[in-house]
C-alpha positions as CSV (number, residue, x, y, z in Angstrom):
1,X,15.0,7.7,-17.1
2,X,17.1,10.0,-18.6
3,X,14.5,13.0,-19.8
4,X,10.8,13.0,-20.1
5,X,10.8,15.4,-23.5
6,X,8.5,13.4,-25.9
7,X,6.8,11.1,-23.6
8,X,3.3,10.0,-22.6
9,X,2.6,10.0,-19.1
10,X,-0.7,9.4,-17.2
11,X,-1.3,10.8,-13.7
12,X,-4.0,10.3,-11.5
13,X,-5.6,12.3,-9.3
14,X,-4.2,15.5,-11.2
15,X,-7.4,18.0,-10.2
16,X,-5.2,19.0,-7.4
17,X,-2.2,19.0,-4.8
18,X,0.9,16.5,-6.2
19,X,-1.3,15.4,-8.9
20,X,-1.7,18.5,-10.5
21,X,1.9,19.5,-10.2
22,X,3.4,16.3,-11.3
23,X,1.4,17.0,-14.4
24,X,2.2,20.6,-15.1
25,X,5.9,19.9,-14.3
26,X,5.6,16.8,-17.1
27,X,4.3,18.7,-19.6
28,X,7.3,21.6,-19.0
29,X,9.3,19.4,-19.7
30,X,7.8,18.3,-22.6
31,X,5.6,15.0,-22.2
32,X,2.0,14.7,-23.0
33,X,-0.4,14.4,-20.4
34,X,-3.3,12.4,-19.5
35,X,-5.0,13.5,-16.7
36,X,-7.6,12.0,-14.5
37,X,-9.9,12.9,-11.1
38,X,-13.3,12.6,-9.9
39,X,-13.6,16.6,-9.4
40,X,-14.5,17.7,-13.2
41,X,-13.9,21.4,-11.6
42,X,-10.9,20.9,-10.5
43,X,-9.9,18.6,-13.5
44,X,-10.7,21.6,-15.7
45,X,-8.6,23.9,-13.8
46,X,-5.5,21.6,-14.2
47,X,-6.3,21.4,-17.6
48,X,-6.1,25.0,-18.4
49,X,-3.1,25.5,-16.9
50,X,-1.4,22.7,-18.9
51,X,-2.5,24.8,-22.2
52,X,0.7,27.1,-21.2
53,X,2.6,24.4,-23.1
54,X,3.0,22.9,-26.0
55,X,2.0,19.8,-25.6
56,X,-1.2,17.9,-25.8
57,X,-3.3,17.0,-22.8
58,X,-5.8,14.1,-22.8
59,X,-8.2,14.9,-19.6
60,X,-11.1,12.5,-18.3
61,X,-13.5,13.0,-15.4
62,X,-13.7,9.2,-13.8
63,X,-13.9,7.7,-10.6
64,X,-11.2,5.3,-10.5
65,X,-12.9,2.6,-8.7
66,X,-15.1,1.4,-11.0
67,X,-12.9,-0.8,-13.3
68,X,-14.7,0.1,-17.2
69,X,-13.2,3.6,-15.8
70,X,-9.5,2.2,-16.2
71,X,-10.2,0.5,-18.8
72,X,-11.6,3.4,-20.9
73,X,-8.7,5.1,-19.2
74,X,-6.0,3.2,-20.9
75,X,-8.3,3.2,-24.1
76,X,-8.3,6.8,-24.6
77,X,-4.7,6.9,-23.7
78,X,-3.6,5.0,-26.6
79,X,-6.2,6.0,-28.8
80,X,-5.1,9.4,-28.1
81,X,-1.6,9.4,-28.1
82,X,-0.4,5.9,-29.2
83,X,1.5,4.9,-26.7
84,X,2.0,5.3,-22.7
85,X,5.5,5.9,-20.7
86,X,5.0,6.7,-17.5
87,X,1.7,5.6,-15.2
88,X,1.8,8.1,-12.1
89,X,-0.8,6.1,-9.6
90,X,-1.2,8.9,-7.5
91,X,-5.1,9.1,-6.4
92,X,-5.9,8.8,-2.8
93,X,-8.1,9.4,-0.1
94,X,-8.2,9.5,3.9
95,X,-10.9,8.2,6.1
96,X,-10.1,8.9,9.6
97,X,-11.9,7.2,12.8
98,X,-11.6,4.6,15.0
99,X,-11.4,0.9,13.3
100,X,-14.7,-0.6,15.3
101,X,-16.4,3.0,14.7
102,X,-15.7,2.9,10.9
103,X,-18.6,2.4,8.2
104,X,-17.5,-1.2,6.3
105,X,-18.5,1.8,3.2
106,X,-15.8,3.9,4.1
107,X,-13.8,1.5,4.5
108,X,-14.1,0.1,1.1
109,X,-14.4,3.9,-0.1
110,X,-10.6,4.5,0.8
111,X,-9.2,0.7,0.0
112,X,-10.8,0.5,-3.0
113,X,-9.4,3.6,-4.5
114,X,-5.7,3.9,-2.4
115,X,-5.0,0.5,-3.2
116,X,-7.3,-2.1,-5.6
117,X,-7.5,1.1,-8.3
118,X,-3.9,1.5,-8.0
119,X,-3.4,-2.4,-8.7
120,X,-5.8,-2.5,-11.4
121,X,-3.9,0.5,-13.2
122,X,-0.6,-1.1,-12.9
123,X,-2.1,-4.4,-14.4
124,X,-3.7,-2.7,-17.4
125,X,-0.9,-0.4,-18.0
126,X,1.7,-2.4,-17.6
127,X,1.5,-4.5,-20.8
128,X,1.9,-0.9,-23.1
129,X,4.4,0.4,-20.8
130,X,6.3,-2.9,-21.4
131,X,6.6,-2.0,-25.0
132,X,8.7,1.1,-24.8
133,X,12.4,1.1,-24.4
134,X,12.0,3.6,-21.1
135,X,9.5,3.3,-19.4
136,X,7.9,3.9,-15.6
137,X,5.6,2.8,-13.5
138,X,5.0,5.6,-10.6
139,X,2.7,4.1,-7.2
140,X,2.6,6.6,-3.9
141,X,2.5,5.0,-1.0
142,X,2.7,7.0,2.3
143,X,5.4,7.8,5.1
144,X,2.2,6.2,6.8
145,X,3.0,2.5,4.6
146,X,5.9,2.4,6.8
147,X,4.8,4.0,10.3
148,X,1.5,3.7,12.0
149,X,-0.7,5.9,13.9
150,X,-4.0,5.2,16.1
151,X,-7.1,5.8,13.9
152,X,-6.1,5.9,10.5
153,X,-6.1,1.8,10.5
154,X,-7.3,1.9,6.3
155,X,-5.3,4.5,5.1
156,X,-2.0,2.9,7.2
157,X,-3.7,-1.0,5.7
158,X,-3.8,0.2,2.3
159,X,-0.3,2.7,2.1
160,X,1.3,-0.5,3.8
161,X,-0.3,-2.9,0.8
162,X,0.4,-0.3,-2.0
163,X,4.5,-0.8,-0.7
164,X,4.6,-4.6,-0.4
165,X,2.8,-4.5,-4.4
166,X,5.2,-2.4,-5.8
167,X,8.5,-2.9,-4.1
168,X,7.7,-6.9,-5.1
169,X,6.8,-5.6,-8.8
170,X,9.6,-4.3,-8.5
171,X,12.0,-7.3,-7.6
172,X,9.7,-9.7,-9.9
173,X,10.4,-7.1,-13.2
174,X,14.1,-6.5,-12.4
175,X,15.5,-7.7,-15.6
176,X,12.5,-5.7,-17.6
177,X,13.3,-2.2,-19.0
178,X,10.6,-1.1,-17.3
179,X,11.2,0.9,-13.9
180,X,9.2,0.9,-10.8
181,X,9.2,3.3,-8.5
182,X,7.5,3.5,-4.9
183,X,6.8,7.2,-3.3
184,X,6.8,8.0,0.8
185,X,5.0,12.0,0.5
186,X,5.4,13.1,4.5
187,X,3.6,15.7,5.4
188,X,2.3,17.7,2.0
189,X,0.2,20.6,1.4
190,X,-3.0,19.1,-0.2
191,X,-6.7,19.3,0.4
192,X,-6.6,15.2,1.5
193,X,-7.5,16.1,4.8
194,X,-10.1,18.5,3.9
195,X,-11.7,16.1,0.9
196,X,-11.5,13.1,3.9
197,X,-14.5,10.7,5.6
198,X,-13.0,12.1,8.3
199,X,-15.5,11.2,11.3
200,X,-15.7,14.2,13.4
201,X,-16.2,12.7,16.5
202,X,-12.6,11.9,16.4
203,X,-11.9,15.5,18.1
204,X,-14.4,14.5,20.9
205,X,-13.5,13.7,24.5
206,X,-16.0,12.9,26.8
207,X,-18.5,14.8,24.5
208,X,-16.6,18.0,24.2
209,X,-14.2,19.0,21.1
210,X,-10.5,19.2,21.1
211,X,-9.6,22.5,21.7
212,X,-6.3,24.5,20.0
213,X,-3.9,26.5,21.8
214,X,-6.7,29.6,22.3
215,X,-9.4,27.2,23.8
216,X,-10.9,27.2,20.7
217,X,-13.0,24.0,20.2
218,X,-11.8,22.3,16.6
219,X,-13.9,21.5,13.5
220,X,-12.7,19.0,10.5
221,X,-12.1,22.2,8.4
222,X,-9.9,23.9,11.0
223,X,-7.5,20.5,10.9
224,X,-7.9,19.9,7.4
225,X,-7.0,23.7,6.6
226,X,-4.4,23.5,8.7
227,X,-2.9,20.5,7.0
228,X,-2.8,22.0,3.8
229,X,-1.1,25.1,4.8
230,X,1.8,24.1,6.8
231,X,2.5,21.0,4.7
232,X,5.1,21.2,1.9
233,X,4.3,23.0,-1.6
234,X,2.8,20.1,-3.3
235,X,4.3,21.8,-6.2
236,X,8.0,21.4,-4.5
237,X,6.5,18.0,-3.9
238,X,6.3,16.9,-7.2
239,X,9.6,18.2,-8.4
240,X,11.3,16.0,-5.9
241,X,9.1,13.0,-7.2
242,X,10.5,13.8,-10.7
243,X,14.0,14.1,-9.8
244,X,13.6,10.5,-8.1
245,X,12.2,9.0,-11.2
246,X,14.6,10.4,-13.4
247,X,17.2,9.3,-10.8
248,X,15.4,5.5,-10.8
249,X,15.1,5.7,-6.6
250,X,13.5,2.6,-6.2
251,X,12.3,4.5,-3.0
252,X,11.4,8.3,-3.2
253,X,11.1,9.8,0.3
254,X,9.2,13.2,-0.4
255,X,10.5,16.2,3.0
256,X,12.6,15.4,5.6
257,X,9.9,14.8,8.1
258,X,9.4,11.4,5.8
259,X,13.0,10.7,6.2
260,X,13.1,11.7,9.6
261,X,9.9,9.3,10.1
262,X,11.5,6.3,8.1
263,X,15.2,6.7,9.5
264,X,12.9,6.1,13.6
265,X,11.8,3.3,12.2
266,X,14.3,1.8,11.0
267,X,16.6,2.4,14.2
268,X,13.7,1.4,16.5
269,X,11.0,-0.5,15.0
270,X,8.7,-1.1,18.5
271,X,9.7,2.4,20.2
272,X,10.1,4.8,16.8
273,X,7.3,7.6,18.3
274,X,9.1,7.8,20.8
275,X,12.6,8.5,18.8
276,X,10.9,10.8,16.4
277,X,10.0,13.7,18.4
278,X,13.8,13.8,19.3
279,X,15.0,13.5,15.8
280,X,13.1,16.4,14.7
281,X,14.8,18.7,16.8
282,X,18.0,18.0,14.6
283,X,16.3,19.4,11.8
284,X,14.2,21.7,14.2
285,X,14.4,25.0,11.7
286,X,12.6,23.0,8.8
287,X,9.9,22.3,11.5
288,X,8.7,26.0,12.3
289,X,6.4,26.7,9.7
290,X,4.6,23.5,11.3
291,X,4.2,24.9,14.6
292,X,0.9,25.0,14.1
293,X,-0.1,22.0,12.4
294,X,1.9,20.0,16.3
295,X,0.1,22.0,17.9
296,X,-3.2,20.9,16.4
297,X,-2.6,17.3,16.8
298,X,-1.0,17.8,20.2
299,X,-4.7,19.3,20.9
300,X,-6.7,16.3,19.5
301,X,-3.7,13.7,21.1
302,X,-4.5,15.7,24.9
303,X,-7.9,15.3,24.9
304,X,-8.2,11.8,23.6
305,X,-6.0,10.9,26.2
């Protein structure tokens, strides 16, 4: 895709983090926007930033699990604007805990809207997107839909489904003009953690708290916090993404710690955490920042053990 002047491109999740950025950066360079969250706050705050352009911005307050959402989603869309582009499927959640701890609720919480929303999108969109001459269909994934971790067994299940879907789409629409593109974020700056069904527990040992490198027993919002500010400027973030889609990267690896985290994978696929830690130190500079955030699961890790 060459430029995105004069296109229509739909993002979800844009109240925040990538979202948001992928949507102001759109609309800089000169596409419409629709833009979707659950968080009408946050939504509105997105919204009023867009208005520094001249473009027009279509913005709806849904939660995209409910399918008459998506469908009044791609209604307004071309009611709106008369045509769609670009379909940025990039709403997602995190529930973490322990698989026979987990509520079957959150577990259909975070499936339903990381990877059956993102599938009912594509389906819906994909016939208008089909009509244009340059078109793209967007889907983030996860560095963790290609390595796993203890305790995240849903988010890993559905980042792992939302790659097989679209790198398939992909193959099966080949000869279309249509692109598809699949997005591996590493570590990025966003509230995920913080916004997450994240059962606390998790940082107990025993019946005592992880504590950080002060002794200091951990809380959700000390990890979550944490997360989002020693992760990459989900503004950076979504200027990468961009570059990718203009580029057609069937894969779009966001930081090096995702490369670093794919490239372990690939050269061990039964021993990669072990190959990881030792990778990093070739790139140890872009790691300093994140002191913090290894230390902090280097905490939680210690005690669980």
């Amino acid at each position: 895709m060459k430029t995105f002047q004069n296109k229509v491109s739909v993002v979800t999740g844009a109240g925040s983090g990538m979202g948001r950025y992928l949507a102001l950066n759109l609309a800089q360079e000169g596409s419409d926007v629709v833009i979707c969250d659950i968080n009408q706050k946050a939504l509105n705050e997105t919204e009023d930033l867009i208005k520094s352009y001249n473009v027009s911005c279509s913005s709806l307050n849904l939660d995209l699990r409910e399918k008459n959402n998506i469908d009044t989603l791609v209604e307004e869309t071309i009611s709106n604007h008369g045509k769609v582009d670009l379909l940025f499927n990039n709403a997602g959640v995190v529930t973490a805990s322990p698989f026979l701890e987990m509520k079957e609720s959150d577990w259909d919480w975070c499936n339903d809207l990381n990877y059956n929303s993102l599938v009912y999108c594509s389906r819906v969109f994909l016939p208008h997107l089909m009509k244009e001459k340059e078109s793209a269909l967007v889907n983030t994934s996860s560095i963790f839909g290609i390595i796993t971790t203890p305790n995240n067994t849903v988010y890993h299940a559905t980042k792992f489904a939302v790659r097989g879907f679209t790198e398939s789409l992909a193959m099966e629409l080949r000869d279309d003009p249509i692109q598809i593109n699949c997005v591996y974020p590493g570590h990025i700056g966003t509230n995920i953690v913080l916004d997450a069904r994240f059962k606390k527990e998790i940082l107990l040992t025993n019946g005592e708290y992880a504590k950080d490198s002060n002794g200091k027993p951990l809380t959700v919002e000390d990890v979550g916090s944490t997360f989002r500010e020693t992760g990459m400027n989900p503004n950076k973030a979504a200027k990468i993404i961009l570059k990718g889609v203009k580029k057609n990267k069937r894969r779009i690896f966001v930081g090096l710690d995702a490369k670093v985290m794919e490239i372990a994978q690939r050269l061990s696929p039964s021993h990669y955490i072990r190959i990881i830690p030792i990778l990093n130190l070739l790139i140890f500079p872009y790691f300093l920042k994140r002191i913090k955030m290894m230390k902090t699961f280097y905490s939680i890790f210690k005690a669980r053990r």
